[in-house]
Structure formats: structure tokens, C-alpha cells
C-alpha positions as CSV (number, residue, x, y, z in Angstrom):
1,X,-54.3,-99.7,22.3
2,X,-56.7,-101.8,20.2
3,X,-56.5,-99.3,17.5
4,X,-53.1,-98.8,17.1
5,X,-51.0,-101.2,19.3
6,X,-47.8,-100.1,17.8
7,X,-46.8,-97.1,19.5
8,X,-46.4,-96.7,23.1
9,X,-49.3,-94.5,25.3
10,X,-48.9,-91.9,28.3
11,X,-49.8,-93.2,31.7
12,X,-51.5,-89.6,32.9
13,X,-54.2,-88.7,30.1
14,X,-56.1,-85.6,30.7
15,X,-59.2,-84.2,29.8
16,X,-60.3,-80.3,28.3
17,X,-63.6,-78.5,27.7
18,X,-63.7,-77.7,24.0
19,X,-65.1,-74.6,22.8
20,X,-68.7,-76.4,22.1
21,X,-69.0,-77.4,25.5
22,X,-68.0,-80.5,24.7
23,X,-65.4,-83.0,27.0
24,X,-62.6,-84.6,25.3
25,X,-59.3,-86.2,26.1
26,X,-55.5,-85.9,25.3
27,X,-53.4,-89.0,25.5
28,X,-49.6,-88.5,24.5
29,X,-47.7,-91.2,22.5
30,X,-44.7,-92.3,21.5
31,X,-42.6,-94.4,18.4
32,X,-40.0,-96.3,20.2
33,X,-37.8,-98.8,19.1
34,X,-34.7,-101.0,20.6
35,X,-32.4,-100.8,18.0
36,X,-30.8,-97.4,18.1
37,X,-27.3,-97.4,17.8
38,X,-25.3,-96.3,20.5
39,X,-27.8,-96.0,22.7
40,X,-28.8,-97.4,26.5
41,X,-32.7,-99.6,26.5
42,X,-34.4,-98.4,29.4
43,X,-38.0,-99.8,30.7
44,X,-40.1,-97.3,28.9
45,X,-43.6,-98.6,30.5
46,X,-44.3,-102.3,31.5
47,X,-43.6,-104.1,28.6
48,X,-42.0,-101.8,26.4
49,X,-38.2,-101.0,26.5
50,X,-36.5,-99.3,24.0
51,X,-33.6,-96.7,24.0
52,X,-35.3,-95.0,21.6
53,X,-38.6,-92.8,22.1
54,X,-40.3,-90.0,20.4
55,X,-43.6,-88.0,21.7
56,X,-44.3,-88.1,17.7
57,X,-48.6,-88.6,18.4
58,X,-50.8,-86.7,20.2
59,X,-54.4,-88.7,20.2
60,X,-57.9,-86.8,21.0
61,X,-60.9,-88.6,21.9
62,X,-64.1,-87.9,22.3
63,X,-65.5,-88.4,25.6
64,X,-69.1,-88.9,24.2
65,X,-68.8,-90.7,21.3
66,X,-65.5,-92.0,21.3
67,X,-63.7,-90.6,18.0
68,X,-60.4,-91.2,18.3
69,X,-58.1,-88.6,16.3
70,X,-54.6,-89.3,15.6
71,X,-52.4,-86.1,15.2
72,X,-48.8,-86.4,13.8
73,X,-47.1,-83.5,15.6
74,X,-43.4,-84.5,15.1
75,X,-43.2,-84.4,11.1
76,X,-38.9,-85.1,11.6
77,X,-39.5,-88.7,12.9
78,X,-38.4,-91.7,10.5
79,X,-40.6,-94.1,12.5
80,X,-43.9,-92.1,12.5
81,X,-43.3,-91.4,8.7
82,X,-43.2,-95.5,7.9
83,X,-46.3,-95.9,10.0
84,X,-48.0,-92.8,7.6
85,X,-46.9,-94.5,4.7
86,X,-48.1,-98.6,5.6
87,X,-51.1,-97.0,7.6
88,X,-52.3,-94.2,5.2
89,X,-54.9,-91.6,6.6
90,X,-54.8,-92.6,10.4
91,X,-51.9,-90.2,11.6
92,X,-53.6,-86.6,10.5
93,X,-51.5,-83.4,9.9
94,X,-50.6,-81.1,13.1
95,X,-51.8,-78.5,10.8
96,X,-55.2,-80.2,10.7
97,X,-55.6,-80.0,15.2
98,X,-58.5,-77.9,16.5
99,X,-57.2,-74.8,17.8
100,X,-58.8,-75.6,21.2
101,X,-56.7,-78.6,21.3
102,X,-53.5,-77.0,20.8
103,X,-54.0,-74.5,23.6
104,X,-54.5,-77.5,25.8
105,X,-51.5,-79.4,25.0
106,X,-48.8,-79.9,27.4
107,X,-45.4,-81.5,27.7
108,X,-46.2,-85.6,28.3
109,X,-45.5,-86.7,31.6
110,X,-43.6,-90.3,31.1
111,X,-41.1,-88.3,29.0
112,X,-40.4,-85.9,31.2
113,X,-39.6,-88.6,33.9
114,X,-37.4,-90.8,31.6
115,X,-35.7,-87.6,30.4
116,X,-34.7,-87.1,34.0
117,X,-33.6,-90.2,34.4
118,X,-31.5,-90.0,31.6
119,X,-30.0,-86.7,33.0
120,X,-29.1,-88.2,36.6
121,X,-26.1,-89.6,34.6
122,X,-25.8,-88.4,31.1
123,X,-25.3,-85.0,32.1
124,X,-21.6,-85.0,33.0
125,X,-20.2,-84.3,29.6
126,X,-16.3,-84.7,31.0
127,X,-15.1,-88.3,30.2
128,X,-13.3,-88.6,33.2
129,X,-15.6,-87.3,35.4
130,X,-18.6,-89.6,33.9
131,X,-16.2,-92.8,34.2
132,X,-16.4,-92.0,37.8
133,X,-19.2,-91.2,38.1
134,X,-18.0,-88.1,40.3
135,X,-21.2,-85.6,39.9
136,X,-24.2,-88.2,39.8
137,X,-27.8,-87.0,40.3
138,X,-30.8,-89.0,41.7
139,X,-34.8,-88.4,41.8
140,X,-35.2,-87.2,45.6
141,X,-37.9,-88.6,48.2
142,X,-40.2,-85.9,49.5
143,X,-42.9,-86.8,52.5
144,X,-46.2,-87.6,51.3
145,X,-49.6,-88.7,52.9
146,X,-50.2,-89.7,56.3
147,X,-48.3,-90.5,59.5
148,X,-47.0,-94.0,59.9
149,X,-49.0,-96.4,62.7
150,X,-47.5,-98.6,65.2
151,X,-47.0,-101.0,62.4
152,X,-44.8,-99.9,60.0
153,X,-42.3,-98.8,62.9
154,X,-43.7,-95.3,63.6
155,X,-45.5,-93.6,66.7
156,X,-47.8,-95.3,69.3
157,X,-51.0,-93.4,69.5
158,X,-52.4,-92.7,72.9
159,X,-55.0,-95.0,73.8
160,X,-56.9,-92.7,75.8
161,X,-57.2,-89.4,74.0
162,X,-56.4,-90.8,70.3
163,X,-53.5,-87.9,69.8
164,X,-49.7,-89.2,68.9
165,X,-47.2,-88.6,71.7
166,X,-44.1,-86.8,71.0
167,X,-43.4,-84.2,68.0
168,X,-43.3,-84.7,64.1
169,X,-40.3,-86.0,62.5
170,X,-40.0,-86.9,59.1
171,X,-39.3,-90.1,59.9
172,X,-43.2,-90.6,61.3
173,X,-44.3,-90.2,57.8
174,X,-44.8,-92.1,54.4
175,X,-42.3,-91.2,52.0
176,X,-42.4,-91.1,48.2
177,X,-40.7,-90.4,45.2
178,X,-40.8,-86.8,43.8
179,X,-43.1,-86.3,40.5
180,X,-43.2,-84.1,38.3
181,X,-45.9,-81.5,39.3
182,X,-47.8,-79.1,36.7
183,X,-47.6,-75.8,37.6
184,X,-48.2,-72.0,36.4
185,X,-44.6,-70.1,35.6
186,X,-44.0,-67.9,32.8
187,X,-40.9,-69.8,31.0
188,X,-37.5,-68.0,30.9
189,X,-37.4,-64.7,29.3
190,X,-41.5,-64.7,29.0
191,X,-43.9,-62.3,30.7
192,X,-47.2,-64.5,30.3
193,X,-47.9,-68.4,32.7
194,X,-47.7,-71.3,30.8
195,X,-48.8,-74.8,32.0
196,X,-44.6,-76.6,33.1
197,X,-43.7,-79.4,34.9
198,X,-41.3,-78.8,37.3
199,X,-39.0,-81.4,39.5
200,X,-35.9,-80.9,41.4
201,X,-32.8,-83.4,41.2
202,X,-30.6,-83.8,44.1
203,X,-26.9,-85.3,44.2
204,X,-26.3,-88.9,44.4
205,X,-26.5,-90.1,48.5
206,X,-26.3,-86.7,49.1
207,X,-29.8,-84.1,50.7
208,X,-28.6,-80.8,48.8
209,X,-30.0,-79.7,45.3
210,X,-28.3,-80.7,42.5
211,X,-30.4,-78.8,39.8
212,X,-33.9,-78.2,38.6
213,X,-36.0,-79.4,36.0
214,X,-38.5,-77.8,33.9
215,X,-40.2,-78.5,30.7
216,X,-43.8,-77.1,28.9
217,X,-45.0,-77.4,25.6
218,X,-44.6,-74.2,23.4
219,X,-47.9,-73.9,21.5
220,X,-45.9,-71.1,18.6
221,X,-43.4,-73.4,17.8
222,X,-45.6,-76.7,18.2
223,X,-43.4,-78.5,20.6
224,X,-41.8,-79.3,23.7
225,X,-39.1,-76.6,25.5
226,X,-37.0,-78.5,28.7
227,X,-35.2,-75.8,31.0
228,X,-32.4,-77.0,33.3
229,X,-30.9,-74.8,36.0
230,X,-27.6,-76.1,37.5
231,X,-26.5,-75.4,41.3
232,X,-22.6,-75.9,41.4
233,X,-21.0,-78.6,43.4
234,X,-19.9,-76.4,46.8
235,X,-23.7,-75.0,46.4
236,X,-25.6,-75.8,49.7
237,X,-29.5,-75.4,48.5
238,X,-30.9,-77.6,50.6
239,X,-33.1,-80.5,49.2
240,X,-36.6,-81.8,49.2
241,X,-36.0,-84.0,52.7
242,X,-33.9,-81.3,54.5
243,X,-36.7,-79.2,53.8
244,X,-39.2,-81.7,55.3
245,X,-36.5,-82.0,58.6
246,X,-37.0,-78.3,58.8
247,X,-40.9,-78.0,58.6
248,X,-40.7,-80.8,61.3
249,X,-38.2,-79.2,63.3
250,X,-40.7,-75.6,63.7
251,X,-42.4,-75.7,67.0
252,X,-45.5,-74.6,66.2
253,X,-46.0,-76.9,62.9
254,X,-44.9,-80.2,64.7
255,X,-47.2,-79.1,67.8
256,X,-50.3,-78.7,65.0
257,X,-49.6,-82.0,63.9
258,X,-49.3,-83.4,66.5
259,X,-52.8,-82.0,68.0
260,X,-54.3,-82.5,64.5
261,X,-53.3,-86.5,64.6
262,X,-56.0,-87.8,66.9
263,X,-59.6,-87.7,67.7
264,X,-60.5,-89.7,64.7
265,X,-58.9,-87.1,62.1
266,X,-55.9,-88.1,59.9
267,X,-53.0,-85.4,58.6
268,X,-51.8,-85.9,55.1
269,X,-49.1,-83.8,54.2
270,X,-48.9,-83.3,50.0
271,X,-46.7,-82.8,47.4
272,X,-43.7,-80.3,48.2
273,X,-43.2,-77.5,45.3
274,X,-40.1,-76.5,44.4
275,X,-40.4,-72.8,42.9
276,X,-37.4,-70.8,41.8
277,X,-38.0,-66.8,42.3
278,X,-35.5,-64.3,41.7
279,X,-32.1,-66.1,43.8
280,X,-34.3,-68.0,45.9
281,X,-36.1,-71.5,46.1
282,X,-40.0,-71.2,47.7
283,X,-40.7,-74.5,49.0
284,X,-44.8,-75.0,49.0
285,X,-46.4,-77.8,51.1
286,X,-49.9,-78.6,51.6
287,X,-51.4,-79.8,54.9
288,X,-55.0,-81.7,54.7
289,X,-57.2,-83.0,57.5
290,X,-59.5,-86.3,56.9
291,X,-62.0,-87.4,59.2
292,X,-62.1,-91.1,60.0
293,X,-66.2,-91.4,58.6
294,X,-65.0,-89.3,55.1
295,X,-63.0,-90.0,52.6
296,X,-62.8,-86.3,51.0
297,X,-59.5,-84.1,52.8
298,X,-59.7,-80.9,53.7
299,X,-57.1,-78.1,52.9
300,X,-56.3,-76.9,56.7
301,X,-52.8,-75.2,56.0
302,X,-50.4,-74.4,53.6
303,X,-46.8,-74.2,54.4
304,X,-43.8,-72.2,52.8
305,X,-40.4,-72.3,53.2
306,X,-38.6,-69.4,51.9
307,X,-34.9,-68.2,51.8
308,X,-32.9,-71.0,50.3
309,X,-30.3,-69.4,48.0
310,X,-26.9,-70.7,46.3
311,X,-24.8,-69.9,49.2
312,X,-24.5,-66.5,50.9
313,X,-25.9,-65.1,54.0
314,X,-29.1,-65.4,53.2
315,X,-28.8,-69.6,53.3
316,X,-28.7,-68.6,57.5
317,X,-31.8,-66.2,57.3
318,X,-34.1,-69.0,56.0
319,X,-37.7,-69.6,57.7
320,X,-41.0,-71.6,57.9
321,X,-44.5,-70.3,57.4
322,X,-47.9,-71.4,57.8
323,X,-50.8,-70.0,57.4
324,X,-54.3,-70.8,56.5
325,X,-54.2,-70.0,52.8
326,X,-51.6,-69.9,50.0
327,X,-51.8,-66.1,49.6
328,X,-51.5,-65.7,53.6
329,X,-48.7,-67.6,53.2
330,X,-46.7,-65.8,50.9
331,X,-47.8,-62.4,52.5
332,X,-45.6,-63.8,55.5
333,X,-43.1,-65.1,53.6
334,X,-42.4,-61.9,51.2
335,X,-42.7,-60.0,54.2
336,X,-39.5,-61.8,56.4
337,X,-37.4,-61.7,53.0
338,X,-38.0,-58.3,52.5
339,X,-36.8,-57.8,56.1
340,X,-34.1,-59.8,55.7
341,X,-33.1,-58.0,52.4
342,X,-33.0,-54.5,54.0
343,X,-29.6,-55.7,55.3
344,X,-26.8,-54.3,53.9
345,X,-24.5,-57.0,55.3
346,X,-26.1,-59.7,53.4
347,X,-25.0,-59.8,49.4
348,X,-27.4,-60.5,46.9
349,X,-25.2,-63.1,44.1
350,X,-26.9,-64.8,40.9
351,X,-26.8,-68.3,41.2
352,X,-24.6,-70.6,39.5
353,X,-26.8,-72.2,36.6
354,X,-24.2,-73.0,34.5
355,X,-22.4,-77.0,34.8
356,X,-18.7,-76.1,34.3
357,X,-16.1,-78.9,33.5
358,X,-14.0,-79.5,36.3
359,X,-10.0,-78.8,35.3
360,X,-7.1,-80.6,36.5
361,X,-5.3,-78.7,38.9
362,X,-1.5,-78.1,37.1
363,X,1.1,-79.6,39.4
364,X,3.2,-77.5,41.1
365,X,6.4,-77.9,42.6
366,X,7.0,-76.5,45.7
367,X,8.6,-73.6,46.8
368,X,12.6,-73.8,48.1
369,X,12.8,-73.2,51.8
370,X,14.5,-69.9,52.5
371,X,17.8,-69.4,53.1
372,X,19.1,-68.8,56.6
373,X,19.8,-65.4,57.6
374,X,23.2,-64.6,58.6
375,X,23.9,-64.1,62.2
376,X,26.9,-64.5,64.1
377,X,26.0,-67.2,66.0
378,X,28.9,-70.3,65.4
379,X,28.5,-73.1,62.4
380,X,27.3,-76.5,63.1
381,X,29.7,-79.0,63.9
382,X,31.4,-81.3,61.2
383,X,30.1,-84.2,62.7
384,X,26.4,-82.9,63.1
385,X,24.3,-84.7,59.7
386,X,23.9,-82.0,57.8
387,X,19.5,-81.1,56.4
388,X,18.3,-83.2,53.5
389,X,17.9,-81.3,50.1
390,X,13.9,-80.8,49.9
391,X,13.8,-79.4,46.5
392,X,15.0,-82.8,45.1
393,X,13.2,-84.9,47.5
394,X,10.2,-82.9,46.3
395,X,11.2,-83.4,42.6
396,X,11.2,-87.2,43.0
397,X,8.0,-87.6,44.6
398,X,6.6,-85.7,41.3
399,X,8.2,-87.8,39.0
400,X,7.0,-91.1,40.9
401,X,3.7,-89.3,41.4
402,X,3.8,-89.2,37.4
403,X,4.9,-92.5,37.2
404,X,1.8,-93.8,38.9
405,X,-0.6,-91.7,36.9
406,X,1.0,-92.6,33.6
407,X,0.2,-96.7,34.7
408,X,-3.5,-95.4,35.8
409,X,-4.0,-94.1,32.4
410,X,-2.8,-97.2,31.2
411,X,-4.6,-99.6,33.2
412,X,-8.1,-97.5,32.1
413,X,-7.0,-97.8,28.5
414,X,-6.5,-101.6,28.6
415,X,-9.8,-102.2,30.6
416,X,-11.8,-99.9,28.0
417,X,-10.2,-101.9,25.2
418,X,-11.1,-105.3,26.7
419,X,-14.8,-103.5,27.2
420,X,-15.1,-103.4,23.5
421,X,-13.8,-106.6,22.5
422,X,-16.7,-107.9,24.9
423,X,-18.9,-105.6,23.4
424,X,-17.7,-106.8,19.9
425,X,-18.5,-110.3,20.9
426,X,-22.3,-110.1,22.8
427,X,-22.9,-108.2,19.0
428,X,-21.2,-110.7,17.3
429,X,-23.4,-113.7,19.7
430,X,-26.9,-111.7,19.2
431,X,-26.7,-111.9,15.6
């Protein structure tokens, strides 16, 4: 920050071995500004907002002697290029990076999250729809870290033998926001792991997946690659928290937590991993024990929840798995999916990754009510009232119904043309 205070800095710096042996840290940065036309400010960081930012500077640093390197890796942006030309000689070339510095870069963390955000709105590309807001996403919750005490509203321990009365709900529990989590995956249409961040999106109020978010950096092309799979809107995938009722819910995991909870141990549950494979979400969760005289946790069981596809039969089939170890895990899991897969009656359907733009449905007028059959019984008396005509009762409600939709539309128009004029004028007053 000293050195150069005007660009932004990543919040998660990380550290490599070089090829000497040597210990040295990456720290992404970005050229923001708030001046971009047509564009939203957001908080960035504390003290920085902008609706503008760029991941133009990567920065290496030595952790033995402090050099401080400052690597240009977007060559397109118009900020970085001023700072080149005031600042001569402190941005360096990409082309100039130690090759065991590019195989250690990755895709910054603080964009990835403000991308997100951007995309819990700015993803509905149908005007009508993003007026109303009718497909919004949000960051989920996910349970993380230990059991809640008497205080904050959660279970009374027993005084006696130390253990927590009753089973585990996710309610007991401390709750967080999801972030994004680095994991190994081979990105779409590649054999071979690469180092992604990965974070699921659910709708807006609502428990079920909306989509899921990926993004690594490709070291070939020299930058950042974002993936983003798409459930549709009937989908039921179920969410990070319904996830967490379900782990709950399992007999045998809420009794191990449960026993787990007392005698001067604490349970914290980790971060929940959402991992897409083949038509199904694997949902990975950590369980640690911590004794009351240490501060280091201890891995003591890994769960998995397998089985949650787009819809189909297979959403019914779904289970929970613990075991001591990751792989034991999985051997569990793979082995009640393959089980469940040997079923003929259950179809096997791609999900639906792709957002579709939702069509108004044409109006159609209803269909004339048959004509009675003939039969011989006598005709109605003249005095009887004879049946209304429900082909033009029908045709009148559509033209009023179009009557009111045409005075909508205008209504929306006028209100959209007094939000520019008010626009027009808070330019007009900054200035």
C-alpha cells in the first residue's frame, strides 16, 4: 500500500515455494475507478467503491527480503496503461513473470465475490423480468463452526454429564455466509485439475439452487476463465441449508453430535462443498473435534451427501454418508448411487444449464361450448331466460383484459421517463 497506494489490494494473499526453495507471496490487485458510465458503484473493500474494477496487477514479494515485483498482466486496461506511462518501470511485462509464478497464479478471490454479487441481479437479461425482479439470486448461508450455548438462544448443556440434550438441528449451530472455496476440478471440456473456486447461488428467499459458480485462472491464455451452470426455475436441487436440515435430520449423525458435544470437547462443522459430477451435486462436509485445553481441531468425520439431481427420480433416492475419511466416504456414496442407477425405472436427464428467456404466453380465446345434441325431449318454455352467449362474454373480458395491460405499459413508460428526468437532474446537481 505504501508503495503504490493507487490501486486496490486482495484481502486473501497467498504464499508458493519457488523453484530455489525460496518462499514468496502473490497478492492480486486491481485499477478501479467511480466514473464508469452506465455503471452501478459498489463497496469494493472498505474505503474503496467504484463500479469499475480490473485484476490488471499481480504483485510478488519476497518473503525474505521483501522485493516487491509489480507484474502488468492485463495489457487491454486504459487505467493500468496511464499508471505505466506517469510511473515508468514499476508495472513490469507479464512476459517478464518467473515461470514458477505463473503456475501458481489463481483467479483473485474479492473478484470472484463481487462478480457474484453482480450476478445475483444482473443476470436476468429480459427487461421485463429484471424490472421485477422475478428470477433474483442471493449468496446462501451454510452452517459453520460450533454449536450455539445457552446464550445465543441454543441448547442447554447437561450439568451433570456435560453432553447437549436433544438431537442436532441446524438451528443449534453458527451460521455463515458461503465463500468461495478453492478446490481441484478439471475445467469444462479438460482432462487435467486445475486450482477453481467454486460457490453455489441460490434463489432469492427461496432454499433451492439457483446456479453454480466457478472461475480459475488459465495459465495458456494468461487469464481468468468464470463458468456458470444454470438450474431452471421448476428445478428442485436442493440448497446449501436444506442440505444442512438433512445431515441433521440422519439419526446416526445427529446422535454423533450429540455424544461428541460434551465432556470438554467441542464439534465444529466446516465449510459445505458443492461439487457437480456427471447429473449430480456431491455435497462434502467436514466434522472436527476440539478439546477444551487445545486449540488445534481434529478431523473426526467427513460427511457426503450424494444424489441431488435437476429433478427426476433420482431427487427421492438421495442419502447421507459418513465415514471416517474422505475416500471412505465416497466409497459409500458411489456405491448407493450405483445401486440406485441399476434401476431401470429411474431416467438419467442432463440438467438444464442453459437461462432461457421466459415468453409471454399468447392469449387465447376460449373454446365455444358444444352444441346440444338433439333429442326428443320438449323445448324450453318461452318464458324460461334463455343461456348467456359465452363466446362474447369471453371476447369482452379479453378486450378489457387488453385494456388494462395497455394502461400498465403506460404507467411503466411514464414512471421510467420521470426516472430519467431525476437522473438528468442528480447529474445535472453533481456537476
Amino acid at each position: 500500500h505504501r508503495i503504490f497506494p493507487f490501486i486496490a489490494y486482495d484481502t486473501d494473499p497467498y504464499i508458493f515455494v519457488s523453484d530455489d526453495g525460496g518462499l514468496e507471496w502473490i497478492l492480486d490487485s486491481y485499477t478501479y475507478t467511480q466514473r464508469y458510465p452506465y455503471s452501478a458503484s459498489n463497496d469494493l473493500q472498505p474505503f474503496v467503491r467504484a463500479n469499475y474494477a480490473r485484476n490488471a496487477v499481480k504483485v510478488v514479494v519476497d518473503a525474505y527480503d521483501g522485493t516487491v515485483d509489480f507484474y502488468r498482466v492485463d495489457p487491454d486496461d486504459p487505467i493500468a496503461k496511464v499508471f505505466d506511462k506517469i510511473f515508468p518501470g514499476v508495472f513490469k511485462p507479464a512476459s517478464e513473470m518467473p515461470a514458477d509464478v505463473v503456475r501458481h497464479l489463481r483467479y483473485p478471490r474479492d473478484a470472484f465475490l463481487w462478480q457474484a454479487s453482480a450476478l445475483q441481479l444482473y443476470h436476468m437479461t429480459e427487461a421485463g423480468i429484471f424490472y421485477q425482479q422475478e428470477d433474483k439470486w442471493e449468496r446462501p448461508q451454510e452452517v459453520f463452526g460450533t454449536r450455539q450455548d445457552d446464550g445465543a438462544g441454543g441448547p442447554t448443556p447437561n450439568q451433570t454429564t456435560g453432553s447437549v440434550a436433544g438431537p442436532s438441528t441446524s438451528s443449534d449451530w453458527e451460521r455463515q455466509f458461503m465463500e468461495p472455496y478453492f478446490v481441484l476440478l478439471p475445467p469444462e471440456g479438460e482432462t487435467e485439475v486445475d486450482f477453481m473456486q467454486i460457490m453455489p447461488l441460490t434463489r432469492y428467499r427461496r432454499p433451492n439452487m439457483a446456479s453454480w459458480l466457478s472461475a480459475y485462472w488459465d495459465t495458456d491464455a494468461g487469464k481468468g476463465r468464470m463458468n456458470l451452470y444454470v438450474f431452471g426455475k421448476e428445478s428442485s436441487v436442493y440448497g446449501p441449508m436444506q442440505i444442512e436440515a438433512r445431515i441433521d435430520k440422519d439419526p446416526d449423525i445427529s446422535e454423533a453430535l450429540t455424544l461428541w458435544s460434551g465432556h470438554g470437547s467441542q464439534v465444529i462443522r466446516g465449510n459445505l462443498l458443492a461439487i457437480p459430477i456427471e447429473q449430480t451435486i456431491l455435497w462434502v462436509e467436514p466434522i472436527y473435534i476440539q478439546a477444551a485445553t487445545e486449540a488445534i481441531p481434529t478431523l473426526q468425520r467427513v460427511v457426503v451427501v450424494f444424489g441431488s439431481k435437476v429433478g427426476g427420480a433420482l431427487e427421492k433416492e438421495t442419502g447421507v454418508v459418513m465415514a471416517d475419511t474422505f475416500e471412505e466416504a465416497l466409497e459409500l456414496a458411489f456405491g448407493k448411487l450405483e445401486a440406485i442407477g441399476d434401476d431401470d425405472a429411474i431416467p438419467v436427464e442432463p440438467p438444464e444449464v442453459i437461462v432461457e428467456p421466459v415468453e409471454e404466453q399468447p392469449i387465447v380465446e376460449p373454446t365455444p361450448p358444444e352444441e346440444p345434441a338433439e333429442t326428443d325431449e320438449p323445448d324450453q318454455p318461452a318464458d324460461e331466460p334463455a343461456e348467456p352467449d359465452q363466446p362474447d362474454e369471453a371476447r369482452a373480458l379479453l378486450q378489457e383484459l387488453g385494456r388494462l395491460l395497455d394502461q400498465r405499459n403506460q404507467d411503466l413508460e411514464q414512471e421510467m421517463e420521470t426516472n430519467r428526468e431525476l437522473q438528468s437532474v442528480i447529474e445535472k446537481m453533481a456537476e
